[in-house]
DRENTIVO-948730 format. One record per residue (C-alpha): y, x negated, z negated; residue in three letters. Coordinates in nm, 4 decimals. Layout:
((Y; X; Z); "ala")
...
//
This chain:
((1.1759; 0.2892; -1.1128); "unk")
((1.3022; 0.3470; -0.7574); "unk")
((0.9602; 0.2394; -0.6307); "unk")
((0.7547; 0.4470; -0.8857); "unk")
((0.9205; 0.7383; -0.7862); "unk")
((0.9331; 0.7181; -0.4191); "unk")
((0.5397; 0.6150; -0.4214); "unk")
((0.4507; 0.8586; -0.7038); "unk")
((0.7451; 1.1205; -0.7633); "unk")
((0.7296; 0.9728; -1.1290); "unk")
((0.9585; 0.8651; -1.3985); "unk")
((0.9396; 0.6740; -1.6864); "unk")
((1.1816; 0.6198; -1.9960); "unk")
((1.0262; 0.3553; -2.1047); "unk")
((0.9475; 0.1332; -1.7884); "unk")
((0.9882; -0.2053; -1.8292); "unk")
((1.1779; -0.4514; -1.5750); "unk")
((0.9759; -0.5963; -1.3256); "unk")
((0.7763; -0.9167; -1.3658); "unk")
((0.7522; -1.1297; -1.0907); "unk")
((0.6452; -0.8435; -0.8137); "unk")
((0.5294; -0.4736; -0.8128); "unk")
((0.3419; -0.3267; -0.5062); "unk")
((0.2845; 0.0012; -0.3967); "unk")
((0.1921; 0.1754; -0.0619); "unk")
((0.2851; 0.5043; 0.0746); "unk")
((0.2068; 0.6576; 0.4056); "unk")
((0.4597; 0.8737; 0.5564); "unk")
((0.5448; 1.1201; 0.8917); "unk")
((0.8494; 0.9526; 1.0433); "unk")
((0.9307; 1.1234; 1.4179); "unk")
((0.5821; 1.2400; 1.4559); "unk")
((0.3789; 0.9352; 1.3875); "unk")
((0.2394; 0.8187; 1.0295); "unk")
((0.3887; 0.5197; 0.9296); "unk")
((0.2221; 0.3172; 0.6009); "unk")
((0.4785; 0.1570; 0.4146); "unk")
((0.4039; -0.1562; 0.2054); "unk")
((0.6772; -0.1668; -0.0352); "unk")
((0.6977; -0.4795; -0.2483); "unk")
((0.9738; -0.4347; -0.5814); "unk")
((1.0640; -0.8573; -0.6382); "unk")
((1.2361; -0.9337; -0.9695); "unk")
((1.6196; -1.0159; -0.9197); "unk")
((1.6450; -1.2353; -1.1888); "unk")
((1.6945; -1.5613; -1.1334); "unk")
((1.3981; -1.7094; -1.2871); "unk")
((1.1725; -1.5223; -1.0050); "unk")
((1.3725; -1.6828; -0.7439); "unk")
((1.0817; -1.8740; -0.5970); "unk")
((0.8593; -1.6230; -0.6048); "unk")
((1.0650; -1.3541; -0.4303); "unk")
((1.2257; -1.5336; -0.2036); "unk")
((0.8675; -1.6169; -0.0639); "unk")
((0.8156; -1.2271; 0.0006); "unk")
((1.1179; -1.2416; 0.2553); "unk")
((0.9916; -1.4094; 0.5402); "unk")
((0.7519; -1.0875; 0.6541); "unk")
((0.9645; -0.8508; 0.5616); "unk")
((1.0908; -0.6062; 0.8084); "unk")
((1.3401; -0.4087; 0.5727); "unk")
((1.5211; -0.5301; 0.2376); "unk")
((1.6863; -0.2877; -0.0390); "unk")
((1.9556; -0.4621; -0.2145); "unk")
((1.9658; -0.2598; -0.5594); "unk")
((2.2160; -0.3135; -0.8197); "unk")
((2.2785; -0.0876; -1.1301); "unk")
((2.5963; 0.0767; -1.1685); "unk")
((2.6241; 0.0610; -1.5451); "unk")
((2.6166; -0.3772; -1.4869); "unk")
((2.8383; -0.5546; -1.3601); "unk")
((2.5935; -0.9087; -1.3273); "unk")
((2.4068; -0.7002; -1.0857); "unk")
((2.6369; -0.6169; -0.8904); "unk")
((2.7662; -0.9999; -0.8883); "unk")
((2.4559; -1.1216; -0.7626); "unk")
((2.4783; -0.9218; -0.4563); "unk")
((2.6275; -1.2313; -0.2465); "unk")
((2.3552; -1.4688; -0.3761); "unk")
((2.0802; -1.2528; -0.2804); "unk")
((2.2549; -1.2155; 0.0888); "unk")
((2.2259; -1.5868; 0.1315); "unk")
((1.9162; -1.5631; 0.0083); "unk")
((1.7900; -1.3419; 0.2795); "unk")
((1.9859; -1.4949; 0.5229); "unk")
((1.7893; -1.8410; 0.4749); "unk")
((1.4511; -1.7165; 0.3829); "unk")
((1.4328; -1.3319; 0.6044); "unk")
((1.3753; -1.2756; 0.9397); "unk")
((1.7191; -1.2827; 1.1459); "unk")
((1.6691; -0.9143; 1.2302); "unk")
((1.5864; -0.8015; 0.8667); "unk")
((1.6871; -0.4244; 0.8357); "unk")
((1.9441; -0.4228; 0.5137); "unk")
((2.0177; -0.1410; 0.2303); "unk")
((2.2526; -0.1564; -0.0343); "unk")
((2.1923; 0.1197; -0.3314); "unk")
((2.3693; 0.1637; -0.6118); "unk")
((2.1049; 0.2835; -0.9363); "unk")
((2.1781; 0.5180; -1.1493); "unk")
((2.4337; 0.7377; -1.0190); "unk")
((2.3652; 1.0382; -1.2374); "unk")
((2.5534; 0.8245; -1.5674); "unk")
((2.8711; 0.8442; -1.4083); "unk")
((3.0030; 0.8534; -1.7623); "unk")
((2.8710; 0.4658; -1.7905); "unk")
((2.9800; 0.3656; -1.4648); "unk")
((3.1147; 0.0140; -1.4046); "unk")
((3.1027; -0.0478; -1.0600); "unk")
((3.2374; 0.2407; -0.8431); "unk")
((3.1590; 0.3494; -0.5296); "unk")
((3.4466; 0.1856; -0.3079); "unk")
((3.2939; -0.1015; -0.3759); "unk")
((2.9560; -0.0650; -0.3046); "unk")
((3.0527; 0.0720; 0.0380); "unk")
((3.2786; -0.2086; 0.1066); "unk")
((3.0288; -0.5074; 0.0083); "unk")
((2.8286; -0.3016; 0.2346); "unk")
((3.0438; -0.2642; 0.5261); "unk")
((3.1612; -0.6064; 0.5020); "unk")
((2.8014; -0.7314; 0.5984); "unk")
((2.7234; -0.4487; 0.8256); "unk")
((2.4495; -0.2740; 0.5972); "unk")
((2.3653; 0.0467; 0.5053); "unk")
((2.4714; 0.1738; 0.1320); "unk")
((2.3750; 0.4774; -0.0558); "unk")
((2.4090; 0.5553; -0.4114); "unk")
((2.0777; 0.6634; -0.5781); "unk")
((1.9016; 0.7479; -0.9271); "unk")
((1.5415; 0.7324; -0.9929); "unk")
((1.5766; 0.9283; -1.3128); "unk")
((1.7276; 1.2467; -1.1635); "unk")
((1.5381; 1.1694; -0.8185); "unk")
((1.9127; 1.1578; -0.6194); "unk")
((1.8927; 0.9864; -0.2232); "unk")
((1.5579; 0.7893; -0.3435); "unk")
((1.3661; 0.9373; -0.0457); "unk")
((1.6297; 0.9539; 0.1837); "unk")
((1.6933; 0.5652; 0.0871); "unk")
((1.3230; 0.4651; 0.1813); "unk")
((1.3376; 0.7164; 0.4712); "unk")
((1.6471; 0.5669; 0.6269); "unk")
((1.5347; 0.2231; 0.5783); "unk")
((1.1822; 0.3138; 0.7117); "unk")
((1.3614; 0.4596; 1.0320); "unk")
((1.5999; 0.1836; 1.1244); "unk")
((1.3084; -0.0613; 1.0901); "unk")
((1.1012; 0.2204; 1.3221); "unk")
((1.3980; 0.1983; 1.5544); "unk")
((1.3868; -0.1900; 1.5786); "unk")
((1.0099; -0.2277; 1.5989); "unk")
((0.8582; 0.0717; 1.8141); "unk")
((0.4863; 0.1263; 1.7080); "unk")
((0.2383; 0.0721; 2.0153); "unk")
((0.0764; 0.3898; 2.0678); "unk")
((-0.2785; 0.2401; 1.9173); "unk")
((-0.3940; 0.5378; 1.6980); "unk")
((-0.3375; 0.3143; 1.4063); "unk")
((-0.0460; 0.3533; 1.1499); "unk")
((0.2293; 0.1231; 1.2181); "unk")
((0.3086; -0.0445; 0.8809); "unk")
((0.6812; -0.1398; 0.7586); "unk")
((0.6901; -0.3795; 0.4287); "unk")
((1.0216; -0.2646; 0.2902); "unk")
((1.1317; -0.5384; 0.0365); "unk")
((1.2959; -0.4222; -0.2935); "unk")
((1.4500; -0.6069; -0.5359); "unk")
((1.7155; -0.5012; -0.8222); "unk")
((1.9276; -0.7847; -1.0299); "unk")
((1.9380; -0.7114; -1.3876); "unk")
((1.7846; -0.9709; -1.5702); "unk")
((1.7377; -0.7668; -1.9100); "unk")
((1.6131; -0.4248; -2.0248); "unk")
((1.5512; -0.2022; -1.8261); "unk")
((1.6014; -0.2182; -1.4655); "unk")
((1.6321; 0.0845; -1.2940); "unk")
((1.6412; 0.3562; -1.6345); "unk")
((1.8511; 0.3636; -1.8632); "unk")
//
């Protein structure tokens, strides 16, 4: 959902946890220039493991998404670190959000420890939901300007293009609405 409504400003109650891969692309103004970013949304579950950890190796910037309301997802947070850390480029750009933030009421993982996952391996974090559109630009934004940072586009007159890789662990239901 994170991906639909970054690339489309849409929501959906009744989305449906991602297969395999979803792909979108969205060109944005970062500092000026117009940036096209290819954002690809892997399955976390562990079944896709193949498959997405083949979509590392280009990638330029990786969102680690976990849903607050499971605790599983949060779990698999380490294994998809390692996973990165064999299959991504050394100098991967690295997010951590936290889904769903607006059902605080259903929370199971809080904040501390999101930050502190984070901090412990030097990433970003940020706390986000899709449904109520809270930090999900500002998440893609930030990610899209560290990556900027670390690769400066040559001034060709062609969009530079960042492939943001998303992926989110639940391995049931939904995955990013409730």
């Amino acid at each position: 959902c994170l991906l639909f409504r970054f690339s489309d400003d849409t929501f959906s109650t009744t989305f449906i946890s991602t297969i395999g891969i979803d792909f979108k692309i969205k060109t944005v103004e970062l500092n000026g220039k117009k940036i096209k970013l290819q954002i690809w949304d892997t399955a976390g579950q562990e079944r896709f493991h193949t498959i997405t950890t083949s979509y590392y190796r280009g990638a330029m910037g990786i969102m680690l998404v976990y849903d607050i309301m499971q605790e599983k997802t949060f779990d698999n947070i380490a294994k998809w670190l390692r996973n990165i850390q064999e299959h991504a480029n050394e100098d991967v750009e690295k997010m951590l959000l936290g889904n769903k933030c607006d059902m605080d009421d259903k929370r199971m993982i809080n904040k501390d420890r999101g930050e502190t996952i984070a901090k412990e391996n030097g990433i970003k974090f940020m706390e986000t939901s899709a449904k109520a559109n809270i930090n999900v630009e500002q998440a893609f934004m930030t990610l899209a300007a560290d990556i900027l940072k670390k690769y400066p586009q040559r001034d060709t007159g062609s969009p530079g293009v960042v492939k943001p890789d998303m992926k989110e662990g639940s391995s049931s239901g939904s995955k990013c609405c409730p």
